[in-house]
Biopython code that builds the backbone (N, CA, C, O; Angstrom):
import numpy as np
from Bio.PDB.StructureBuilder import StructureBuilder

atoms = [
    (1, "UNK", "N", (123.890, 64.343, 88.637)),
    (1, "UNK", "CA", (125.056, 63.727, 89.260)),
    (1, "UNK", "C", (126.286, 64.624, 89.134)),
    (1, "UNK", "O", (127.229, 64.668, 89.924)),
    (2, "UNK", "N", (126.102, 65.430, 87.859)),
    (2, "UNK", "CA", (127.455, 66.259, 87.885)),
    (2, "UNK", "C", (127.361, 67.824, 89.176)),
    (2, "UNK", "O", (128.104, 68.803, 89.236)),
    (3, "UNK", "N", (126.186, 67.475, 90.005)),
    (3, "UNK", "CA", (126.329, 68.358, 90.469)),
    (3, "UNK", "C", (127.254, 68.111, 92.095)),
    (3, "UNK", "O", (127.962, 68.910, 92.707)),
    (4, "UNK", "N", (126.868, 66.636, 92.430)),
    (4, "UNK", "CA", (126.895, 66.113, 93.741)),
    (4, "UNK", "C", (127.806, 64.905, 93.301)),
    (4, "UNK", "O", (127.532, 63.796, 93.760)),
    (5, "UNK", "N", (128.460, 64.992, 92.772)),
    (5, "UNK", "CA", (129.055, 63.412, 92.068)),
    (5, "UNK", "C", (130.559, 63.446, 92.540)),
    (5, "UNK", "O", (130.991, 62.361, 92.153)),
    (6, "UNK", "N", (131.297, 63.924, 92.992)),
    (6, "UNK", "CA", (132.329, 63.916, 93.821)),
    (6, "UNK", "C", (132.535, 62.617, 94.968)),
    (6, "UNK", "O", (131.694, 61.808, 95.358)),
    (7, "UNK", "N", (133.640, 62.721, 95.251)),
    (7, "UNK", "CA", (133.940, 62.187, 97.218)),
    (7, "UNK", "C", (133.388, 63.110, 97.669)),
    (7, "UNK", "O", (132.258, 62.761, 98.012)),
    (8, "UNK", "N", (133.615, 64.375, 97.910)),
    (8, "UNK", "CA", (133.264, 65.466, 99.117)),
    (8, "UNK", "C", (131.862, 66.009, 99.229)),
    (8, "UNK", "O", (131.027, 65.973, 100.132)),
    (9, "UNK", "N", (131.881, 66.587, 97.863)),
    (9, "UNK", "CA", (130.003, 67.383, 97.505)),
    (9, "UNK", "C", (129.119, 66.703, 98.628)),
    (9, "UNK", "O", (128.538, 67.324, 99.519)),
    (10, "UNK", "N", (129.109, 65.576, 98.481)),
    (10, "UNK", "CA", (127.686, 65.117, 99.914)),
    (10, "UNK", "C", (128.089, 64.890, 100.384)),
    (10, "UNK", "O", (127.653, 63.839, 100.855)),
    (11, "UNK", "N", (129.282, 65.310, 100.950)),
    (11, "UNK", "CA", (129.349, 65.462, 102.906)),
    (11, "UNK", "C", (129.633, 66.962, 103.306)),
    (11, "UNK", "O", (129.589, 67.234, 104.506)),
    (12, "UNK", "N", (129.960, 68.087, 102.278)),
    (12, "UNK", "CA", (129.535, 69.041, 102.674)),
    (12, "UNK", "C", (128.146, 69.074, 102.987)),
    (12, "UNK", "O", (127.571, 69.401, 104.025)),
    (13, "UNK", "N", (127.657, 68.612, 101.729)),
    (13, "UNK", "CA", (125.916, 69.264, 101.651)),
    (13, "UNK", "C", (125.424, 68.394, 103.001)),
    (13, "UNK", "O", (124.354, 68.872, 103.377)),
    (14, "UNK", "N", (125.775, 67.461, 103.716)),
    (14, "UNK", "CA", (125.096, 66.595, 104.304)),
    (14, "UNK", "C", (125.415, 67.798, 105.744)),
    (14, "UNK", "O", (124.477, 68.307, 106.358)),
    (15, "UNK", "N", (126.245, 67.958, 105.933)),
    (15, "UNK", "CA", (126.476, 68.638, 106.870)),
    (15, "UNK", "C", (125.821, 70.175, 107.119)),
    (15, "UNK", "O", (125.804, 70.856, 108.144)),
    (16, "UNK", "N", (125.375, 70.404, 105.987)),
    (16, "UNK", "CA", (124.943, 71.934, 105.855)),
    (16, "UNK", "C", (123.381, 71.599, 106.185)),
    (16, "UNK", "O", (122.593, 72.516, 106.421)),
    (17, "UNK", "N", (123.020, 70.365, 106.188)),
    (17, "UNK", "CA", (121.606, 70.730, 106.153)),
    (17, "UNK", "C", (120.865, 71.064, 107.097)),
    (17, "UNK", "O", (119.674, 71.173, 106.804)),
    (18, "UNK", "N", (121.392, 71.428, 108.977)),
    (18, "UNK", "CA", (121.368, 71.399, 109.931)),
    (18, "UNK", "C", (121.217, 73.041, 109.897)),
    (18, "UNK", "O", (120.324, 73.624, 110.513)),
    (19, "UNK", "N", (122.289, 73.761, 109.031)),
    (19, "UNK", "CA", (121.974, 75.052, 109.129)),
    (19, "UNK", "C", (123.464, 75.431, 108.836)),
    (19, "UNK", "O", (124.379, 74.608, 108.855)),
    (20, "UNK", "N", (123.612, 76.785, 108.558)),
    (20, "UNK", "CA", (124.793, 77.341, 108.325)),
    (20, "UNK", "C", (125.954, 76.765, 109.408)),
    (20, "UNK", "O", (125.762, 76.295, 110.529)),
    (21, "UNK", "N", (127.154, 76.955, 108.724)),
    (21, "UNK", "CA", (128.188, 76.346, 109.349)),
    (21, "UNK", "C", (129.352, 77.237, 109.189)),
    (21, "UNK", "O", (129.692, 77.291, 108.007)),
    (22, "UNK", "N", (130.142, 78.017, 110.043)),
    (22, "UNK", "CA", (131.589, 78.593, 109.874)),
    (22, "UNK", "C", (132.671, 77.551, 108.881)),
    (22, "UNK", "O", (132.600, 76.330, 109.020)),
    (23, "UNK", "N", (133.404, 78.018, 108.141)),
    (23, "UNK", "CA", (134.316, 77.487, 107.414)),
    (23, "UNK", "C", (135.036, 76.340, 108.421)),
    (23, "UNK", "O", (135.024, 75.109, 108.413)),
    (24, "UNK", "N", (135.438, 76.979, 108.974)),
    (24, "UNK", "CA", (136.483, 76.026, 109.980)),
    (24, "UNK", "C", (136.080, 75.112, 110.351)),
    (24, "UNK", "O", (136.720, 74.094, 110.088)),
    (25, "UNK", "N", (134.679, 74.972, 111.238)),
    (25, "UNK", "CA", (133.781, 74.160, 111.973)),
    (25, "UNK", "C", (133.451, 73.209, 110.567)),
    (25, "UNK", "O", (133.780, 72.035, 110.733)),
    (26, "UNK", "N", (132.922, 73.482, 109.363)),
    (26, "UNK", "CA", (132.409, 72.692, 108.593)),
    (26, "UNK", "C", (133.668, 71.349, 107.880)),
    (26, "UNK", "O", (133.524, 70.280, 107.287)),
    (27, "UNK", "N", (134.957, 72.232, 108.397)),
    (27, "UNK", "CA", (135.874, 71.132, 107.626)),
    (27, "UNK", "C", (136.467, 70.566, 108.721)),
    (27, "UNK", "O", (137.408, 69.786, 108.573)),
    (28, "UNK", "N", (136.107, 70.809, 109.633)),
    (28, "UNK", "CA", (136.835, 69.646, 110.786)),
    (28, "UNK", "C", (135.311, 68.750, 110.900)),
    (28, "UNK", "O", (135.411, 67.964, 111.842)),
    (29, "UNK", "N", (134.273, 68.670, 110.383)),
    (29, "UNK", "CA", (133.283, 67.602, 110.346)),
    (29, "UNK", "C", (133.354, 66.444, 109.156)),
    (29, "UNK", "O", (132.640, 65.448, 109.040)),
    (30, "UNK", "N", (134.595, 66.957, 108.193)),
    (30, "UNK", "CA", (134.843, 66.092, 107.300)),
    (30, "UNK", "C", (136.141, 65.300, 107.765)),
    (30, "UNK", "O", (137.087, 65.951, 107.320)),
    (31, "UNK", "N", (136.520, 64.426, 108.309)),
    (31, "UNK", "CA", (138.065, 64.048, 107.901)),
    (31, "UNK", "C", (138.559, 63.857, 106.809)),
    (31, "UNK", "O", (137.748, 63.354, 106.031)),
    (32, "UNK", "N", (139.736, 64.069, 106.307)),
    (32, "UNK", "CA", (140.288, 63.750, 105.700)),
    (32, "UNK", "C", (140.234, 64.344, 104.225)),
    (32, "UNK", "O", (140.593, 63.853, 103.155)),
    (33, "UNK", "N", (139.658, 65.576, 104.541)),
    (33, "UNK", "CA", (139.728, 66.684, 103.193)),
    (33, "UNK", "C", (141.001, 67.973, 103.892)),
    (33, "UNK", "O", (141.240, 68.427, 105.011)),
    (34, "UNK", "N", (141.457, 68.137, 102.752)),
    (34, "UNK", "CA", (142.455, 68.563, 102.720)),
    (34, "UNK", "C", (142.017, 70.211, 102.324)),
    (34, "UNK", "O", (141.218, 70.421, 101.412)),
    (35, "UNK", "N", (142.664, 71.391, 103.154)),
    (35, "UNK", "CA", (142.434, 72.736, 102.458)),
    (35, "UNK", "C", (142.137, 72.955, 101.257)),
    (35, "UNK", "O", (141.085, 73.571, 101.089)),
    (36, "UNK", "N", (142.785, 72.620, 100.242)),
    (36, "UNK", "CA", (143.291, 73.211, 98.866)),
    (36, "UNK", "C", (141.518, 72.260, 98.341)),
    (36, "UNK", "O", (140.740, 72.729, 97.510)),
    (37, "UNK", "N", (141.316, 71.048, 99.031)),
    (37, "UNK", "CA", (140.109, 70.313, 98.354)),
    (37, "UNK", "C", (138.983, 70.887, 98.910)),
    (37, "UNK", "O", (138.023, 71.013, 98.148)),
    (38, "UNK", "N", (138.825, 71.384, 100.410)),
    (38, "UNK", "CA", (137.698, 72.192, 100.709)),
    (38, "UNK", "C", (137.312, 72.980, 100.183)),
    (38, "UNK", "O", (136.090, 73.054, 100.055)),
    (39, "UNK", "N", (138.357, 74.183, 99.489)),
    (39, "UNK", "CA", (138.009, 75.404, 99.038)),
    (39, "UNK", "C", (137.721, 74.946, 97.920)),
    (39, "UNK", "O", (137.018, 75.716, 97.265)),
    (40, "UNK", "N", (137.995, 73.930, 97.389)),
    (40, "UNK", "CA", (137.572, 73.987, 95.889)),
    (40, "UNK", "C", (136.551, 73.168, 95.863)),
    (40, "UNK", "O", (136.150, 72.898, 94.731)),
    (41, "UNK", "N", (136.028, 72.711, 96.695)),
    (41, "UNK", "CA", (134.710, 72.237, 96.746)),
    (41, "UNK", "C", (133.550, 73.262, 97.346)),
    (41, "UNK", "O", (132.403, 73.340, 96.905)),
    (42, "UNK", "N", (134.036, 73.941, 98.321)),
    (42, "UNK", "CA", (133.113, 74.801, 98.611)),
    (42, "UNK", "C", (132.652, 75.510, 97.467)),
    (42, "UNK", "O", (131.499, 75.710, 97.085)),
    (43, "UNK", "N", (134.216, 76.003, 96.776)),
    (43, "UNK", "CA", (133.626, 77.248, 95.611)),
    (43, "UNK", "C", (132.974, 76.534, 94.072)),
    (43, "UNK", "O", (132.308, 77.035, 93.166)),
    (44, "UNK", "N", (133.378, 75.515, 94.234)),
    (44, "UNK", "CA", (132.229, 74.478, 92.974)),
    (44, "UNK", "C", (130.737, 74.324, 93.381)),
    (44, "UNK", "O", (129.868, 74.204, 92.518)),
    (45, "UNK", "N", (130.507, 74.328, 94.465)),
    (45, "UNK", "CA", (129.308, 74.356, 95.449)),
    (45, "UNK", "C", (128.756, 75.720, 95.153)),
    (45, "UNK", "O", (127.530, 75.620, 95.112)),
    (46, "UNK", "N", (129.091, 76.781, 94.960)),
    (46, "UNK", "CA", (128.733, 78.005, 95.558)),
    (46, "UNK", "C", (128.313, 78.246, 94.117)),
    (46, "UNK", "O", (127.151, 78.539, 93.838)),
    (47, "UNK", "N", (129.406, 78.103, 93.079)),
    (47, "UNK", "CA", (129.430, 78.462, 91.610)),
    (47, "UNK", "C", (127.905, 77.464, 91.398)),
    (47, "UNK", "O", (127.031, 78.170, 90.895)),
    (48, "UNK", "N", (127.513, 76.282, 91.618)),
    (48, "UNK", "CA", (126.540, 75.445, 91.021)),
    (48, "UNK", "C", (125.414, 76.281, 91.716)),
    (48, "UNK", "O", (124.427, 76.425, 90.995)),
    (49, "UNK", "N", (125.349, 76.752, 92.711)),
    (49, "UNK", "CA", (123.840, 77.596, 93.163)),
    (49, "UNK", "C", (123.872, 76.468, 94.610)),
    (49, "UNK", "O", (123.046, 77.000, 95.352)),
    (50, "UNK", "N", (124.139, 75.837, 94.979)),
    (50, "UNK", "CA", (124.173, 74.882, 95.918)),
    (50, "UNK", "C", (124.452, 75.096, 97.687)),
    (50, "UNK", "O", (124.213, 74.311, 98.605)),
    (51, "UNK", "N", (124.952, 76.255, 97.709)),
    (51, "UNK", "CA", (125.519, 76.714, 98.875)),
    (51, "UNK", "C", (125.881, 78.269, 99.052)),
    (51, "UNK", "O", (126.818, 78.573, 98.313)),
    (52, "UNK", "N", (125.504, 79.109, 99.659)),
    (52, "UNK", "CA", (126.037, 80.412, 99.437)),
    (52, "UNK", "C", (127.103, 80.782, 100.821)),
    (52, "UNK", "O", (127.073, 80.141, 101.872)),
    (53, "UNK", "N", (127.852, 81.734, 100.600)),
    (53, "UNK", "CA", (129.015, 82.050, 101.263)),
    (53, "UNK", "C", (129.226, 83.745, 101.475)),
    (53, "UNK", "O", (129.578, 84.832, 101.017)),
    (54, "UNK", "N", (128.797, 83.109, 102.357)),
    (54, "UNK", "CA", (128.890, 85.008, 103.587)),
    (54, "UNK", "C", (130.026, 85.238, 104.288)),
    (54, "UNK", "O", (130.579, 84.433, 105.037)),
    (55, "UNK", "N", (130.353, 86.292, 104.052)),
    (55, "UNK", "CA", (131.890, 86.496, 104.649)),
    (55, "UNK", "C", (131.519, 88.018, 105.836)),
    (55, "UNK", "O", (131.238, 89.122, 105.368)),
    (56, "UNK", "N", (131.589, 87.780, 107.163)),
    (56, "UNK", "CA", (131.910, 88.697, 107.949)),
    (56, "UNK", "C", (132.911, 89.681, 107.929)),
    (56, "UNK", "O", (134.021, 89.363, 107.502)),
    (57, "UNK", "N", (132.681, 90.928, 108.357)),
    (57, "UNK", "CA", (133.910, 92.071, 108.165)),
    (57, "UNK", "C", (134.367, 92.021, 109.585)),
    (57, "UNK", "O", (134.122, 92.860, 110.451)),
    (58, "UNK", "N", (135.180, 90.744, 109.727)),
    (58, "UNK", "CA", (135.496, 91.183, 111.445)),
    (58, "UNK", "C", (136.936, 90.217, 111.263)),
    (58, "UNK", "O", (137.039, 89.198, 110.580)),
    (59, "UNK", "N", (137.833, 90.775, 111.966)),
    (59, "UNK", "CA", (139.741, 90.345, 112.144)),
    (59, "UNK", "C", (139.512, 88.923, 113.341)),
    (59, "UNK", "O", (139.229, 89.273, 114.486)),
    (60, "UNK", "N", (139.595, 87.849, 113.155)),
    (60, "UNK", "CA", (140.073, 87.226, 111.967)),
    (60, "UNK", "C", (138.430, 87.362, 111.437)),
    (60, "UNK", "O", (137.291, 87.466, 111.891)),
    (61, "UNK", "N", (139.296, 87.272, 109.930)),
    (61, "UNK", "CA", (138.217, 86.932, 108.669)),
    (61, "UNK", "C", (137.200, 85.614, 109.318)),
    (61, "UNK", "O", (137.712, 84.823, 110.110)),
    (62, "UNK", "N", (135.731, 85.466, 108.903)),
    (62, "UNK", "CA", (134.703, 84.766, 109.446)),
    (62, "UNK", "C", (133.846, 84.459, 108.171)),
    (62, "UNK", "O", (133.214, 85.335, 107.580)),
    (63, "UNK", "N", (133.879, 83.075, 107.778)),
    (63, "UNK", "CA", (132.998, 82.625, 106.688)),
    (63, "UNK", "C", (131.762, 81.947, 106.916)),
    (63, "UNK", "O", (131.910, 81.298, 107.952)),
    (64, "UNK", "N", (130.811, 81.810, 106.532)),
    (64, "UNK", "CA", (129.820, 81.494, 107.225)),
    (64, "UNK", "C", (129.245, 80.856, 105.541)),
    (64, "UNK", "O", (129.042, 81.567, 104.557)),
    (65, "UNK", "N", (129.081, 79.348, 105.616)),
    (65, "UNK", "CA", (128.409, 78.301, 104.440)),
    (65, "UNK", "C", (127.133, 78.218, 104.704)),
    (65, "UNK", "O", (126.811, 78.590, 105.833)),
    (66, "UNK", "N", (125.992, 77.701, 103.744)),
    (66, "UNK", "CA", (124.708, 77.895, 104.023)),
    (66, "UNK", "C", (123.906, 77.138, 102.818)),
    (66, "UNK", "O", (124.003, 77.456, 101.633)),
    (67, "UNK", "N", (123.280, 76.318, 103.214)),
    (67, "UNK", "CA", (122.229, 75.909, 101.666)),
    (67, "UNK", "C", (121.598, 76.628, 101.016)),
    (67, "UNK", "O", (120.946, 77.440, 101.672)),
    (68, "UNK", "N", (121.493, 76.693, 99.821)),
    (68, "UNK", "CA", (120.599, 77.543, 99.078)),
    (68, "UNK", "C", (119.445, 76.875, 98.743)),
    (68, "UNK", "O", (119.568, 75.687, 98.447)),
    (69, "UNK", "N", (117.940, 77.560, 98.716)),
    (69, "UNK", "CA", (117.110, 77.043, 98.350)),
    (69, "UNK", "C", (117.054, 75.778, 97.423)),
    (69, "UNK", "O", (116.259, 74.884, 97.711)),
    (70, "UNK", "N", (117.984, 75.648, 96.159)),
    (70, "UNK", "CA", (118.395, 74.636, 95.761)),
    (70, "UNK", "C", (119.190, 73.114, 96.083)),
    (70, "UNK", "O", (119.092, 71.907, 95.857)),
    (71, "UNK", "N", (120.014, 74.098, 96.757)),
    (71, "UNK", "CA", (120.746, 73.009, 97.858)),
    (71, "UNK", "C", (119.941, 72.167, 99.067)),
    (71, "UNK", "O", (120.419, 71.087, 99.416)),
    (72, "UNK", "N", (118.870, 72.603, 99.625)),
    (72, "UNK", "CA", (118.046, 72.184, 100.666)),
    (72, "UNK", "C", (116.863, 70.822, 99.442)),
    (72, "UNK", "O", (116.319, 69.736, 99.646)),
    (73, "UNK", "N", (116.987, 71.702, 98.340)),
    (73, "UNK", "CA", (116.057, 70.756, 97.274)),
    (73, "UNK", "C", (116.783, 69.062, 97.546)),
    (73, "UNK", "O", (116.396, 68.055, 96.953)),
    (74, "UNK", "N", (117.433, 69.088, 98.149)),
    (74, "UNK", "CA", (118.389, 67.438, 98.090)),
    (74, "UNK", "C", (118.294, 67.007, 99.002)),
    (74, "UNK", "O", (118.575, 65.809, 98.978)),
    (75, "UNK", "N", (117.862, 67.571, 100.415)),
    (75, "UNK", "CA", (118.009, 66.963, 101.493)),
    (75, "UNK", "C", (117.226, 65.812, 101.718)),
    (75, "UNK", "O", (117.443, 65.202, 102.765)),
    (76, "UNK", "N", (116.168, 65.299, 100.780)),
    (76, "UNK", "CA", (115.661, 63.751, 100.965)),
    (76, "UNK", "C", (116.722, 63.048, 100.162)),
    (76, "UNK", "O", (117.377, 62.221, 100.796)),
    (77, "UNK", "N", (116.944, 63.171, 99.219)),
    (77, "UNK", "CA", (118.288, 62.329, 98.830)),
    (77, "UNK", "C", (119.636, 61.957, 99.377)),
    (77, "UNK", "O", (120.290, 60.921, 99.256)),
    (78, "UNK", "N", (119.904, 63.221, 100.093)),
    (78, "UNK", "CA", (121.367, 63.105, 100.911)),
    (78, "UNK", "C", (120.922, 62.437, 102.305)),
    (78, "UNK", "O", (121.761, 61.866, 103.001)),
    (79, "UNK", "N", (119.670, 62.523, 102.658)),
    (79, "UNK", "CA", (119.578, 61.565, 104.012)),
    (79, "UNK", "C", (118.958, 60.034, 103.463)),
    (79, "UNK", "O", (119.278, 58.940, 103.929)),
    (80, "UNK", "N", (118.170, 60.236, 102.559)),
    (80, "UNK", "CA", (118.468, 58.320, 102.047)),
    (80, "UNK", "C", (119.968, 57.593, 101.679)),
    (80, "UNK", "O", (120.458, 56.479, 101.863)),
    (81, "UNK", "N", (120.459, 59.005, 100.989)),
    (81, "UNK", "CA", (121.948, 58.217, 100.595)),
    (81, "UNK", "C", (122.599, 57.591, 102.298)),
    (81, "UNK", "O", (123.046, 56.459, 102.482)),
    (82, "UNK", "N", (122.479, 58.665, 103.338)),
    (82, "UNK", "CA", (123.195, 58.478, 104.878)),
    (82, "UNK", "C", (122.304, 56.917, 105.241)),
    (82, "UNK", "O", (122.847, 55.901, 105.673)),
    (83, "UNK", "N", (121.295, 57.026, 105.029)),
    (83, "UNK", "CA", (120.678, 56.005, 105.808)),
    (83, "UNK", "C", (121.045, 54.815, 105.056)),
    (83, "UNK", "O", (121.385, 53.837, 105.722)),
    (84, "UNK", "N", (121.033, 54.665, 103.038)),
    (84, "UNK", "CA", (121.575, 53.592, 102.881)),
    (84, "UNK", "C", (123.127, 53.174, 102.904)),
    (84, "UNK", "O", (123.757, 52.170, 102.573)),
    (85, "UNK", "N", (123.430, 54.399, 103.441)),
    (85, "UNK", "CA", (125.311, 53.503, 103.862)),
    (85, "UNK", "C", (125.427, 53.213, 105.200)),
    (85, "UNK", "O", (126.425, 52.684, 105.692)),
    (86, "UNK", "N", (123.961, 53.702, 106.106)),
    (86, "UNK", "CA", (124.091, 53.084, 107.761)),
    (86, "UNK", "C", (123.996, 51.672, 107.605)),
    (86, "UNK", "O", (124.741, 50.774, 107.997)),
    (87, "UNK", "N", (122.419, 51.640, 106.642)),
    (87, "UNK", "CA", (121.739, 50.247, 106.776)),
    (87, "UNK", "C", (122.867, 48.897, 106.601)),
    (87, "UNK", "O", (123.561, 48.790, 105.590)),
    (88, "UNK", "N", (122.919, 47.979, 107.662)),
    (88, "UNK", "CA", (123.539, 46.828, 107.187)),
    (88, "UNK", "C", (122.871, 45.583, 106.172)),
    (88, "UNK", "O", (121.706, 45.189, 106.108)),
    (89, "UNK", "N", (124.026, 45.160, 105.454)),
    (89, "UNK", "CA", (123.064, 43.736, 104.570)),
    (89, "UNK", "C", (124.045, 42.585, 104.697)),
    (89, "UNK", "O", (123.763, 41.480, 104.234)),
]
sb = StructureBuilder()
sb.init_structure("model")
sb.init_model(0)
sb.init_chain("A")
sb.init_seg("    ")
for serial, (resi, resn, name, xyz) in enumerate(atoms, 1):
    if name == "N":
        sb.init_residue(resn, " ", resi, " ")
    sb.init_atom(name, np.array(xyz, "f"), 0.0, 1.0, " ", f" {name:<3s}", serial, name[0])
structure = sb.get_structure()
């Protein structure tokens, strides 16, 4: 839990599991995270083994997020978690 136990952690990861995602593109799929909370979730993500972060050598700067073998290890959990906050009761 201390890995994914946040507000944000699983809705990055939920979003990554589709496939790599540009920085920009990945935080306009969240509302309501704020810069200063993206980056520091991304880089808590990256530091846990959870996500790796490729940076292009091209003007403007180009980041590119990505699951890591570890990180993909969750994707039955992060889509039961989606499905039990669809399901109605």
């Amino acid at each position: 839990m201390n890995l994914i136990g946040t507000k944000w952690k699983p809705l990055i990861l939920f979003h990554l599991l589709e496939g790599g995602l540009r920085s920009g593109i990945l935080q306009k799929k969240i509302p309501g995270i704020s810069n200063k909370m993206f980056t520091q979730t991304v880089r808590d993500l990256e530091k846990d083994g959870l996500i790796s972060r490729k940076v292009f050598p091209v003007v403007p700067p180009k980041v590119e997020y990505r699951l890591t073998n570890r990180g993909k290890s969750l994707e039955d959990i992060l889509r039961r978690l989606d499905k039990w906050g669809s399901d109605d009761y």
